[in-house]
Structure formats: structure tokens, C-alpha cells
C-alpha positions as CSV (number, residue, x, y, z in Angstrom):
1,X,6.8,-8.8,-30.3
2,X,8.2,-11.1,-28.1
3,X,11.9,-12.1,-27.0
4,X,13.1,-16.0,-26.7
5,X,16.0,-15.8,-23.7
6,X,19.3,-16.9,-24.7
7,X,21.6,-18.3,-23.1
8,X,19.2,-17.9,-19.8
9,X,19.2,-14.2,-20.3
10,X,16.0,-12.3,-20.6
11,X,16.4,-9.1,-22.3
12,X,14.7,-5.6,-20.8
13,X,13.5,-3.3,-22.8
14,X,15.8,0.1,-22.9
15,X,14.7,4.0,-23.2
16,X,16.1,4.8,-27.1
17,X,17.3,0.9,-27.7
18,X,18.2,1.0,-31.6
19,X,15.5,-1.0,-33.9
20,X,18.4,-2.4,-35.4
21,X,22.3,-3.1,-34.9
22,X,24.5,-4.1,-37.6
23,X,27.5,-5.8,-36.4
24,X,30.4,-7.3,-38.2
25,X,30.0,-5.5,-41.0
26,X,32.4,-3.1,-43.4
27,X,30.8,0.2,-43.5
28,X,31.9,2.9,-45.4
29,X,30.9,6.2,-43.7
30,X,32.0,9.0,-46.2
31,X,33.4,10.3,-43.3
32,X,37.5,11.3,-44.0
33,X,38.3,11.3,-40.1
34,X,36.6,7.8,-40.2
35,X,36.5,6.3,-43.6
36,X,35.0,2.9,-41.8
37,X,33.4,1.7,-39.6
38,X,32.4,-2.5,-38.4
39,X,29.0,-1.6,-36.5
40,X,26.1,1.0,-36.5
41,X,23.0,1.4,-34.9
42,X,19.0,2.5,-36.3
43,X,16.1,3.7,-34.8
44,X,13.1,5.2,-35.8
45,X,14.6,5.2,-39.3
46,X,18.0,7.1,-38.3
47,X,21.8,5.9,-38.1
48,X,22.0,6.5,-34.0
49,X,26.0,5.6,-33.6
50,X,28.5,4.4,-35.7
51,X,31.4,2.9,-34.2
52,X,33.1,-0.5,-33.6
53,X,31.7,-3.9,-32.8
54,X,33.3,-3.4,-29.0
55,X,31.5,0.6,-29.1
């Protein structure tokens, strides 16, 4: 798969990139010390990192 540049910037490909980032989003993690969460990451069929949109 290719990339279009945006903005002028090319983007690289990263060891362990997610397939997916959600962002801007109200996530409900099940999680009592963090009930939820605005962003997560996938890869290889896995939640990676839940966190903020700034994380």
C-alpha cells in the first residue's frame, strides 16, 4: 500500500507502528482506574495502548 504526503510530509514506516489508531473517540475501557479513554491503538488484531489523543 502506498502513502499520499500531506502537508509535504512523507511518512516512514516504524518497527511495531499500530494498523490502526482511533482518535477522538469515547472509549469505554472497563477499566475502574480508567473508565475512559479518547484514543487507542491496533495491531496485528490487538489493542496496543490506550490513552489520550495527546498520548
Amino acid at each position: 500500500m502506498s502513502a499520499m504526503p500531506v502537508g509535504g510530509l512523507v511518512p516512514r514506516a516504524v518497527e511495531n507502528a499500530a494498523d490502526v489508531v482511533v482518535r477522538n473517540a469515547k472509549i469505554h475501557t472497563g477499566d475502574a482506574r480508567r473508565p475512559q479513554a479518547g484514543a487507542l491503538a491496533i495491531r496485528d488484531g490487538r489493542i496496543t495502548a490506550v490513552g489520550d489523543d495527546v498520548d
